[in-house]
C-alpha positions in Angstrom: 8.8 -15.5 -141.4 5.5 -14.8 -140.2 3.9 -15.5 -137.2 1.6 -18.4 -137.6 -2.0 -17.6 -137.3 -3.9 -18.6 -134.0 -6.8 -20.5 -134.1 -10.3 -19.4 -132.0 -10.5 -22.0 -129.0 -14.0 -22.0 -129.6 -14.1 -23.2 -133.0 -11.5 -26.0 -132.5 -13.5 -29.8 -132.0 -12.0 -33.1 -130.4 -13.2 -36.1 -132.2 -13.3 -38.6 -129.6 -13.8 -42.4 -129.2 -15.0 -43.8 -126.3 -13.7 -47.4 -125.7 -15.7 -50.0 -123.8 -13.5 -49.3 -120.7 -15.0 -45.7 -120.8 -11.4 -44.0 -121.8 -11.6 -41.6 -124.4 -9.5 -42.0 -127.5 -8.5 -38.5 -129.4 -9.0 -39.7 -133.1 -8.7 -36.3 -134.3 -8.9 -32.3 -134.2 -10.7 -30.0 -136.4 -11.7 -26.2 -137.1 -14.8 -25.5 -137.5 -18.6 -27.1 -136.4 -19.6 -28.5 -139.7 -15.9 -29.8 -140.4 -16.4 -31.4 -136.7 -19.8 -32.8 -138.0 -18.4 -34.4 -140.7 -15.1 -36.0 -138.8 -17.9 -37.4 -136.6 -19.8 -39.2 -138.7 -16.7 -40.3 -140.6 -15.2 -41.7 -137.5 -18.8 -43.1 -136.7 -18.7 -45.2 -139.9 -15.0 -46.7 -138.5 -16.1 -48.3 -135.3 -19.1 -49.3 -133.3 -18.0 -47.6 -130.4 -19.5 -44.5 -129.4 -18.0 -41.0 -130.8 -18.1 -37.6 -129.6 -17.5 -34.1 -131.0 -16.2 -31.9 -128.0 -15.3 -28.1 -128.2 -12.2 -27.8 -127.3 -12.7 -24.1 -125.1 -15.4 -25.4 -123.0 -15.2 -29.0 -123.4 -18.7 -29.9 -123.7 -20.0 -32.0 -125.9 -21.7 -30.2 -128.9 -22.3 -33.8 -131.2 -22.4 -37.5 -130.8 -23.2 -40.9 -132.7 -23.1 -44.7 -132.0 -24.4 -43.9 -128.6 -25.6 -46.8 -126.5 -28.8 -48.1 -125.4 -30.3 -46.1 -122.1 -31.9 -47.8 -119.6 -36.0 -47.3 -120.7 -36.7 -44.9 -117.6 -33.6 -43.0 -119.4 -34.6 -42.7 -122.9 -34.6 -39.9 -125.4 -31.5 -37.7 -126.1 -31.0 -34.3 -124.1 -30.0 -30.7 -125.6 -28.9 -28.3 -122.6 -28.2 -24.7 -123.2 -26.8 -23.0 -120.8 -26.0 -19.4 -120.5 -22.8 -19.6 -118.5 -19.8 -22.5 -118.8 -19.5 -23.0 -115.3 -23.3 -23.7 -114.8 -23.5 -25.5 -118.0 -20.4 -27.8 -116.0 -22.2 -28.1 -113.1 -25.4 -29.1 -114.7 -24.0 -31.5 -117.0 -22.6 -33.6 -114.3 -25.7 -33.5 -112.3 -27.6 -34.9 -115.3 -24.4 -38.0 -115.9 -24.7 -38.6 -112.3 -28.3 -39.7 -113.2 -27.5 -41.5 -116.1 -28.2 -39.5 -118.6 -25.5 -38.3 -121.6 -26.5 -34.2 -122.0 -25.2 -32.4 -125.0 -24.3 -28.9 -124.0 -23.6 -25.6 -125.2 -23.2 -21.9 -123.9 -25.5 -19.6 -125.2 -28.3 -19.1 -128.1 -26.3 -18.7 -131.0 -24.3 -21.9 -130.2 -26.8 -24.2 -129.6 -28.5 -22.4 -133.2 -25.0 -23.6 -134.8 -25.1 -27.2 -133.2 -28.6 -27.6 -133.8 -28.2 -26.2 -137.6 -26.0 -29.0 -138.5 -26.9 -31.9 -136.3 -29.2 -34.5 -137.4 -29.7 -35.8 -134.0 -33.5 -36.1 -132.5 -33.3 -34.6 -129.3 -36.6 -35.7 -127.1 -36.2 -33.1 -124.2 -34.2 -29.1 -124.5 -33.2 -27.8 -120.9 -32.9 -23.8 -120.7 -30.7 -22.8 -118.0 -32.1 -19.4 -115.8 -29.2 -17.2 -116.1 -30.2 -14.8 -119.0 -32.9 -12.4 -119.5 -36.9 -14.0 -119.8 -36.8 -12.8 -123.8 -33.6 -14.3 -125.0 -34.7 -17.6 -123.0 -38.5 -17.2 -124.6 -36.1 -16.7 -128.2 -34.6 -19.6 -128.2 -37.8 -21.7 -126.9 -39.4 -20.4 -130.3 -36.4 -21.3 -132.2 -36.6 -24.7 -131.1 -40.0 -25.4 -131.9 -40.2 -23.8 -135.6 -37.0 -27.2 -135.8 -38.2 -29.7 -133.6 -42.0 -30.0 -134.4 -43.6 -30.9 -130.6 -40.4 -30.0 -129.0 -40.3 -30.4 -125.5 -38.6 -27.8 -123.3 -37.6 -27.7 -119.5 -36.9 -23.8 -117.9 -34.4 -23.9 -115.2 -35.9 -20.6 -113.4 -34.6 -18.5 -110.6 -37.1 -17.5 -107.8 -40.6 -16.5 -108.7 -40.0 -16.9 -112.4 -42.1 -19.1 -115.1 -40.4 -19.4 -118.7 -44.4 -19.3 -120.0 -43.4 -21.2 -124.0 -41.5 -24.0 -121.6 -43.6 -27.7 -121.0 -42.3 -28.1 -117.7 -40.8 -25.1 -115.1 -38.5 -26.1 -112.1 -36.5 -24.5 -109.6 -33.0 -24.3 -110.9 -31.4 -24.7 -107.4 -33.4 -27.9 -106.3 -31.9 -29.9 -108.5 -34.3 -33.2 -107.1 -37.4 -31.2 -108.4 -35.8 -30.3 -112.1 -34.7 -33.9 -112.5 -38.1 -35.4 -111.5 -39.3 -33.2 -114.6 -36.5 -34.6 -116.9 -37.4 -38.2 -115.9 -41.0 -36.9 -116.7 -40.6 -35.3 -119.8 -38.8 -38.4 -121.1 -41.5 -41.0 -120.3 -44.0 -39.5 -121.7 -41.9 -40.5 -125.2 -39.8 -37.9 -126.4 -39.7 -40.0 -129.4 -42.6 -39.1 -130.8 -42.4 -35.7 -130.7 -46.0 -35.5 -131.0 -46.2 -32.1 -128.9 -49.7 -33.0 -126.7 -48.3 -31.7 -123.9 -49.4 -29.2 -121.9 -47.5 -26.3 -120.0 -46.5 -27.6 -116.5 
């Protein structure tokens, strides 16, 4: 007998529901991110609650649907990309602290795959500081040839500017960089519209 094979933590996906009492309810597991899509919006169909698609290496949520109604200061949906998990961690809770539900990924190809199959609108894209200025600028430019008026926050370290980003803030004040978020989402990530200028 042969051993069986091993699957990649990284491409394994929770599908969760979340109850009204907040606990989260494994409906199922899956290989693969479009497999993971599809379990979502499947299990989407079967309740009203809200449902979430969560990688099972880093635990962040990459997808989710039947999300509640925000408070109107906290509209609009937000994609983070990090470029390391424990930042990624550490910024995601800042931003639930605040109210508002952050998908996350780790890295530019991941958040490429997520955003490939996702038909989600996402009204503001936080870029974390900790890689180089061109594969930051790289993904900025990917996400606006998707996401036509695309508004992107730059979490930079000191005396650094990401210069395709809408807004810039100082990644270790977190009060400033949250100021922009609440920002950025008033002035209606919904539309999209993209008349906005570089902050």
């Amino acid at each position: 007998m042969g051993t069986p094979a091993v699957q990649d933590p990284q491409s394994i996906f929770h599908i969760f529901e979340v109850l009204p009492t907040g606990v989260r309810v494994v409906c199922e597991s899956v290989a693969g991110l479009e497999t993971a899509h599809r379990a979502l919006e499947a299990q989407a169909k079967r309740t009203r609650n809200e449902c979430l698609a969560v990688c099972a290496a880093t635990q962040q949520v990459v997808a989710q649907r039947n999300t509640p109604l925000a408070a109107p200061h906290h509209r609009g949906r937000l994609f983070q990309v990090a470029y390391t998990r424990v930042l990624g961690f550490r910024r995601a809770d800042e931003l639930l602290r605040h109210g508002f539900r952050p998908v996350t990924v780790v890295g530019n190809e991941q958040a490429r795959r997520v955003l490939s199959v996702s038909s989600e609108r996402y009204s503001l894209f936080i870029l974390g500081h900790n890689a180089l200025a061109a594969t930051r600028e790289e993904m900025a430019h990917w996400i606006r040839s998707r996401y036509a008026g695309a508004r992107i926050l730059a979490l930079n370290g000191p005396h650094e500017r990401l210069a395709s980003a809408d807004f810039n803030a100082p990644v270790n004040e977190p009060h400033i960089w949250m100021q922009q978020v609440r920002r950025a989402l008033a002035l209606g990530g919904d539309r999209m519209d993209g008349g906005i200028g570089r902050r």
